[in-house]
C-alpha positions in Angstrom: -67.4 -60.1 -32.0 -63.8 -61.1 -33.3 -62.6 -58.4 -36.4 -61.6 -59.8 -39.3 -57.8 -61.0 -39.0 -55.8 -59.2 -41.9 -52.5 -57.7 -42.4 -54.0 -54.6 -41.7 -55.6 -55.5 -38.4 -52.6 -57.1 -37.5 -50.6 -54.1 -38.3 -53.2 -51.5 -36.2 -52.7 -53.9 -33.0 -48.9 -54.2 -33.2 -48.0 -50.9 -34.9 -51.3 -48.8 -34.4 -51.2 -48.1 -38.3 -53.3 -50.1 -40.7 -50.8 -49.3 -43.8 -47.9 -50.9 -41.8 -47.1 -54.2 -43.5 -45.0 -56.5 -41.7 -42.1 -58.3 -43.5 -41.0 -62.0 -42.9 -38.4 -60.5 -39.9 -40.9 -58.6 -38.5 -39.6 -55.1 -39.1 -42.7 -52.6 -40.3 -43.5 -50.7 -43.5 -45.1 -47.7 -43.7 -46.8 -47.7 -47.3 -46.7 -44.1 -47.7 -43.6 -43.7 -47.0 -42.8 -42.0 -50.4 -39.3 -41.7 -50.3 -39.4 -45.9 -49.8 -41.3 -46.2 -52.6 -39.5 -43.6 -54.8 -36.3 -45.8 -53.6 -37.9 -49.6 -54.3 -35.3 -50.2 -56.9 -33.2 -50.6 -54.1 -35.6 -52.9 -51.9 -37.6 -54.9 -54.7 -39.6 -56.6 -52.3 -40.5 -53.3 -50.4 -39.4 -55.0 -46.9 -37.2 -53.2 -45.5 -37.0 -49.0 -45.6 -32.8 -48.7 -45.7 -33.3 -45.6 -48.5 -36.1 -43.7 -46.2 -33.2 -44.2 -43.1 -30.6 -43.3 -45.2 -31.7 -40.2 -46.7 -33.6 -38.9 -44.1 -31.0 -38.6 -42.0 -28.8 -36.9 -45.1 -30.7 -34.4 -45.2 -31.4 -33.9 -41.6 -27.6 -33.8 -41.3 -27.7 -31.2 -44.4 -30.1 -29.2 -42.5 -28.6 -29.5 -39.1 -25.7 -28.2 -40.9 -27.2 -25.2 -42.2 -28.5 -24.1 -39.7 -25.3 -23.8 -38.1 -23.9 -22.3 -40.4 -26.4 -19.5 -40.7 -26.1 -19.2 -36.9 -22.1 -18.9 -37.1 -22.2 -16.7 -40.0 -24.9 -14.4 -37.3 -22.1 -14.7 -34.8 -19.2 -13.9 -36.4 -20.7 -10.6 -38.0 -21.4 -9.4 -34.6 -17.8 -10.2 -33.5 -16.8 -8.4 -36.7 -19.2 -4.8 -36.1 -18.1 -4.9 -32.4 -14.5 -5.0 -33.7 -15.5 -2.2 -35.8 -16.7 -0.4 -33.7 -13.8 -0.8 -31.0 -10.6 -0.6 -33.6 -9.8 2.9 -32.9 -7.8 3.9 -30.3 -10.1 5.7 -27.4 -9.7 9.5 -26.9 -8.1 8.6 -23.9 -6.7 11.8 -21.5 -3.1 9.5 -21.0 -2.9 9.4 -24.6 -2.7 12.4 -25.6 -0.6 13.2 -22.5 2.4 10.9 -23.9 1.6 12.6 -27.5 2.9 15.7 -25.5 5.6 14.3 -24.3 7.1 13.2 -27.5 6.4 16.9 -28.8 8.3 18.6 -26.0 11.0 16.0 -26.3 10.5 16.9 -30.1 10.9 20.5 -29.6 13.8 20.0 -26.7 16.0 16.2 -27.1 18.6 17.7 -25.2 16.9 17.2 -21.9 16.9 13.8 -23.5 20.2 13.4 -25.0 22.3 15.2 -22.0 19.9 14.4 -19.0 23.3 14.7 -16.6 24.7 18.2 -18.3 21.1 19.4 -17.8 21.4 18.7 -14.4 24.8 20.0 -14.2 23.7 23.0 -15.9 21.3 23.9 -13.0 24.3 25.2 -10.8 25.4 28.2 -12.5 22.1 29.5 -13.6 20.4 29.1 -9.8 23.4 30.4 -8.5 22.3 33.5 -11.2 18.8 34.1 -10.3 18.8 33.2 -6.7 17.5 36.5 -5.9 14.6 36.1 -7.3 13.1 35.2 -4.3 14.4 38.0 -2.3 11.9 40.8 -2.0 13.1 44.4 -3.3 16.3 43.1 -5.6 16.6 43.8 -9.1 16.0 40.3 -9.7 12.6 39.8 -8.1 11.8 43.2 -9.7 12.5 42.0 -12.9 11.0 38.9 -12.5 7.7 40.7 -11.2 7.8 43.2 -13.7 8.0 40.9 -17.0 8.2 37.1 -15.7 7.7 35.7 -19.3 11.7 37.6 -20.4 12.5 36.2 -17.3 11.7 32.7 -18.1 13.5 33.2 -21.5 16.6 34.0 -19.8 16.2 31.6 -17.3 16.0 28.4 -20.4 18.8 30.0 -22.4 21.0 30.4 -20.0 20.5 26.4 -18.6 21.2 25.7 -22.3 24.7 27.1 -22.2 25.9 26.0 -18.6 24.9 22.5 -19.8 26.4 22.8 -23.4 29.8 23.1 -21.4 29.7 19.5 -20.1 31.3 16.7 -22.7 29.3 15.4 -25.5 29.1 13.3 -28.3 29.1 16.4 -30.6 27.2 15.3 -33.2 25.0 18.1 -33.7 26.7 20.6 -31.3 30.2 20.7 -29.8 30.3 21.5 -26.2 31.1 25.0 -25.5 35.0 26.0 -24.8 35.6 27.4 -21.5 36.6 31.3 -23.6 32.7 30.7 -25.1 30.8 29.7 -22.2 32.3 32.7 -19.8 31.7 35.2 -22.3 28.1 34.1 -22.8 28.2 34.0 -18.5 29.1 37.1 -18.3 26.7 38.9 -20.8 23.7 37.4 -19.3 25.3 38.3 -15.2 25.9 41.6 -16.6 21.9 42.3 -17.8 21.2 40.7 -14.7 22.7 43.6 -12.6 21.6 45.9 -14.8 17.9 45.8 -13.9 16.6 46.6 -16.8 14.5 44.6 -18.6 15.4 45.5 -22.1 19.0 44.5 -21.5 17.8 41.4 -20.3 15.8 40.0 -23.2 19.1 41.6 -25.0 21.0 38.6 -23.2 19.0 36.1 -24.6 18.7 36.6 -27.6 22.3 36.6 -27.5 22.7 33.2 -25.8 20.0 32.0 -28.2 21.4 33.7 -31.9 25.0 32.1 -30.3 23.5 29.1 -29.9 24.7 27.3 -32.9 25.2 24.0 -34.5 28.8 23.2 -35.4 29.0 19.4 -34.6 30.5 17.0 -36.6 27.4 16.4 -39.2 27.1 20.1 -39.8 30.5 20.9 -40.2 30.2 17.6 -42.9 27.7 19.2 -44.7 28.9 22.5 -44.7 32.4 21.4 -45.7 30.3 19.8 -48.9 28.3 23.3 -49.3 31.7 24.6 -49.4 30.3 27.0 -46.5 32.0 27.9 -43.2 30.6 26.9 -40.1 29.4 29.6 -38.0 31.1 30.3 -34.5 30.1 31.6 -31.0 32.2 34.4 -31.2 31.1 35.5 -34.6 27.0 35.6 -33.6 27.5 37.7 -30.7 28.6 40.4 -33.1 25.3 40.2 -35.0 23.9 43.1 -33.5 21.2 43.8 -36.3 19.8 40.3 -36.1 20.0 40.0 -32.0 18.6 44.0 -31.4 15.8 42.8 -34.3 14.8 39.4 -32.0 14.8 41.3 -28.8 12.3 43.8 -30.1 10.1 40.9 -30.9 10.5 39.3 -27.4 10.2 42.4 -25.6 6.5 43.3 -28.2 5.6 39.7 -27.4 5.8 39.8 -23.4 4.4 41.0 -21.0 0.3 41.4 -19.9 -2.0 39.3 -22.6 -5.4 38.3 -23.1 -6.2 35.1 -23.8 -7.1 35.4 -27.3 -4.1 37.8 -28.0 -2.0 34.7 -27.0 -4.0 32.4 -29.0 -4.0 34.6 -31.9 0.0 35.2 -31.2 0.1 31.3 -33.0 2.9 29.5 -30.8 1.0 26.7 -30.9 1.8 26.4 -34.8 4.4 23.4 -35.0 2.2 21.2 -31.8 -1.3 21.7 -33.9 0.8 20.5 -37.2 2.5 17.8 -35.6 -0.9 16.3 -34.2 -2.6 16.9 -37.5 0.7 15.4 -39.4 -0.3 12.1 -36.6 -3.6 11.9 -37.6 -3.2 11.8 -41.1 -0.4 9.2 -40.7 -2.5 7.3 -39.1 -5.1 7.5 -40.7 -3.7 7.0 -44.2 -4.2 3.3 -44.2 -7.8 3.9 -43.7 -8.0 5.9 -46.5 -6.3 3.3 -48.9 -8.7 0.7 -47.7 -12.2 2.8 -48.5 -11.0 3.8 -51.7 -10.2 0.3 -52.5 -14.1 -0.4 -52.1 -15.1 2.6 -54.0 -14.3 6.5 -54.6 -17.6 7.4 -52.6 -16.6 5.4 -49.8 -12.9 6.5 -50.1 -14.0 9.9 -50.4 -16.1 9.8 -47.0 -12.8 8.2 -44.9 -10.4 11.0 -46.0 -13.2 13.4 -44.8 -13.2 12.1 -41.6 -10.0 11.9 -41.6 -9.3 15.5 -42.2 -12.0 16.7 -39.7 -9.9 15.1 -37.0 -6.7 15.8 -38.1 -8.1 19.8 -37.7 -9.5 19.2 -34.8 -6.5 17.5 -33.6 -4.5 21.4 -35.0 -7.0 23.8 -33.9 -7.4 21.7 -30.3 -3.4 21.8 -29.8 -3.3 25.4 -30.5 -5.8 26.6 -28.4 -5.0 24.5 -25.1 -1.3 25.8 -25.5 -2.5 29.0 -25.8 -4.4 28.6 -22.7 -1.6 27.3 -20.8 0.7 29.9 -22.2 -1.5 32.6 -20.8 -2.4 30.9 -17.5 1.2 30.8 -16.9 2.0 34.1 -17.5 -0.2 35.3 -15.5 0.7 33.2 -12.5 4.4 32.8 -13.4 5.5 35.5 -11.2 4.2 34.6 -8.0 5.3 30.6 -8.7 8.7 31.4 -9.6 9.0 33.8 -5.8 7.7 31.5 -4.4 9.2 28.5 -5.6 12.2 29.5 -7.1 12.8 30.3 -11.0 14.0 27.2 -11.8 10.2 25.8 -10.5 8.4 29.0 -12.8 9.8 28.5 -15.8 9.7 24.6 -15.8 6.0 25.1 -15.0 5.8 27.8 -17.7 7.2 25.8 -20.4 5.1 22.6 -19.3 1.7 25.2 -19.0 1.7 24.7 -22.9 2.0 20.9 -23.7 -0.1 19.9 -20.8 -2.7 22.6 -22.0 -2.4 21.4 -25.9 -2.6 18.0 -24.7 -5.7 18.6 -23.0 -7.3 20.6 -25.8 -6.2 17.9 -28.2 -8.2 15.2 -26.0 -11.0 17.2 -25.9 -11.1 18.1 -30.0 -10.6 14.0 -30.6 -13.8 13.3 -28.3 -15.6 16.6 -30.2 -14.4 15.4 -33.7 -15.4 11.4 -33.3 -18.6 12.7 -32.2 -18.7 14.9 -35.3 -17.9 12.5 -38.2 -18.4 8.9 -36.1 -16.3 6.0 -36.4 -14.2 5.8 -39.7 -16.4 3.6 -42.5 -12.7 2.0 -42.9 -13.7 0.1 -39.8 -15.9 -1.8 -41.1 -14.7 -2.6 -44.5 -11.4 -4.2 -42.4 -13.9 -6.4 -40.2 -15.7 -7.5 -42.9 -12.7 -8.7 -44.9 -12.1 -10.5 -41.7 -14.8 -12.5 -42.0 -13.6 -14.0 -45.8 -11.1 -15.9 -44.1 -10.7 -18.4 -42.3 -7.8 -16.9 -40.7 -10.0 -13.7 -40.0 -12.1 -15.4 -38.3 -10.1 -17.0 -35.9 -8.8 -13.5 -35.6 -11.9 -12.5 -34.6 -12.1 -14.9 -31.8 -8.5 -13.9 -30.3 -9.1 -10.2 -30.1 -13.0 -10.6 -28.7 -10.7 -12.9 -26.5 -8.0 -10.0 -25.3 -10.7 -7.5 -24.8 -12.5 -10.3 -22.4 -8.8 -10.8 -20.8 -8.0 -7.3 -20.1 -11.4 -6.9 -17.9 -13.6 -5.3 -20.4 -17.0 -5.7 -19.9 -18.2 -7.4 -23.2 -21.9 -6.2 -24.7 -24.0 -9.1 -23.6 -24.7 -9.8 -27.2 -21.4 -10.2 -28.0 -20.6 -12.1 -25.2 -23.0 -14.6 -26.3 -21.7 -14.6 -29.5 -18.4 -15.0 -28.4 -19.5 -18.3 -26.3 -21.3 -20.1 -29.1 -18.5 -19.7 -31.3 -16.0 -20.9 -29.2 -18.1 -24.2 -28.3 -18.5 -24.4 -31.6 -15.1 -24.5 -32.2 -13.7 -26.2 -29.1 
């Protein structure tokens, strides 16, 4: 038995939907389609869907849309906590060994500023204590007997056989050949001597007579309406110099660790990391108080904590290599020579306070975490559209210098970039 022919038969056979009308080209329509009907106005006759095509893919593309959006937005913020999270510098053992180095250049630019009249200077003053490496002469006596006094008089009296080379003079005029062999011959004569006392005498000596009469000092003096002081004049100061070789000769000798440590020399290195850290640290500080006082109040906290750390970590690995080289100074510098023991005993200290300063960094970050700073800066990153793309070139770098990226990063990393391509 044939069905019924109808426009709905019709439409089931060649559209398997009985609502599908057929117009006069053939095209179908679907009579729920909704949005057709709700469009008609622009289709009278209800023959051909062009607002249902139209729309429908509007707001597919609207959605499409959205959803990539949502999915870069995803991306981006894990770009941005990553770069959080990796904006401070790591604790690294090579950093703080350069931060050392700029102290002891700090504390000594001469070796800097003159590098050939420190090497000239070595000629005299091994030609001095060349005996110290000669068993049973006063020398090696002395230098057994109270190796730190030694040292001393082995630095101060490199300082004046290089200060008689030429220099610039801005600071400090080279020595005059009357100045330097009067100073030569105060520090040969407490070397014969073989007392100890008279040794540490020297240097003070060379050290109180060490002074600054360049051509900024004599500038400002002549402004002061002050004299400049001289060589000659210093040497006579026999209150002062007996006064500072008492405390060299009270200071010397046989220590414990913590009576070096409480001793303090490692003062000016703790307050010149802790001085770092807070410079470096201060844009931080601006930047979580610019969100709010709680939050501002939190960075200069941590700030603070590692800025101690940084002090108290200095202080006590000096300390450490003070001692340590004291008590092995005296069998380096016989064996080595005295020029070796006291460059060892004055590098003992900053390789030390380096050390300790690496080690109170890693203690401190683990203390107070990463600084909430961080964050806020990564965040504003993402506001821009410049920040973003800033975003992508640093997760870039990090890729470039052979960091292993997080795998969630990395992936993050990828969609934005073909996103972007």
């Amino acid at each position: 038995m044939v069905a019924p022919i109808s426009i709905q038969n019709m439409a089931n056979m060649l559209y398997g939907n009985p609502f599908a009308y057929v117009d006069g080209m053939g095209a179908p329509y679907n009579a729920y389609d909704s949005m057709a009907n709700s469009y008609g106005y622009l289709n009278p006759n209800m023959y051909y869907n062009s607002a249902y095509d139209y729309n429908s893919a509007a707001l597919a593309n609207k959605q499409a849309e959205e959803v990539q959006a949502s999915i870069n937005k995803r991306d981006f913020q894990t770009l941005a906590d990553y770069y959080a999270k990796n904006m401070e510098p790591s604790e690294s053992l090579t950093g703080a060994a350069v931060g050392g180095a700029a102290f002891g250049v700090l504390m000594h630019p001469r070796y800097i500023a003159h590098p050939i009249n420190s090497v000239k200077g070595l000629k005299d003053v091994s030609a001095m204590f060349k005996g110290v490496r000669t068993n049973g002469t006063n020398l090696n006596k002395l230098w057994n007997a109270n190796n730190e006094v030694m040292r001393e008089a082995y630095f101060q009296m490199h300082k004046a056989a290089s200060r008689q080379y030429s220099k610039i003079g801005l600071f400090r005029k080279r020595y005059s050949q009357a100045e330097y062999a009067q100073l030569k011959e105060i520090m040969e004569k407490a070397l014969k001597s073989g007392n100890i006392d008279e040794v540490a005498k020297a240097s003070e000596t060379l050290k109180h007579a060490y002074i600054n009469n360049g051509g900024i000092p004599k500038l400002w003096n002549k402004i002061r309406g002050k004299e400049l002081p001289t060589v000659a004049g210093r040497i006579k100061e026999s209150e002062v110099i007996a006064k500072n070789t008492s405390n060299l000769i009270l200071n010397s000798g046989k220590k414990t660790y913590l009576e070096t440590l409480k001793k303090g020399g490692g003062v000016k290195g703790g307050l010149f990391f802790m001085a770092i850290e807070l410079l470096l640290g201060w844009n931080n500080i601006k930047t979580a108080y610019a969100k709010d006082s709680e939050t501002g109040n939190k960075q200069l906290c941590q700030t603070l904590v590692k800025g101690a750390g940084s002090a108290v970590g200095w202080a006590a690995g000096e300390a450490l290599g003070i001692w340590g080289s004291a008590a092995l100074g005296a069998k380096i510098g016989t064996l080595f020579g005295p020029g070796i023991g006291t460059a060892i005993g004055g590098l003992a200290g900053i390789i030390c306070g380096s050390i300790g300063c690496w080690l109170a960094g890693k203690a401190t970050k683990a203390l107070v975490g990463d600084d909430v700073a961080n964050q806020i800066t990564a965040d504003n990153m993402l506001k821009t559209p410049e920040g973003q793309v800033q975003l992508l070139q640093l997760t870039a770098q990090t890729a470039q210098n052979d960091k292993e990226l997080d795998p969630k990063v990395a992936k993050a990393f990828q969609n934005l970039v073909t996103q972007y391509a």
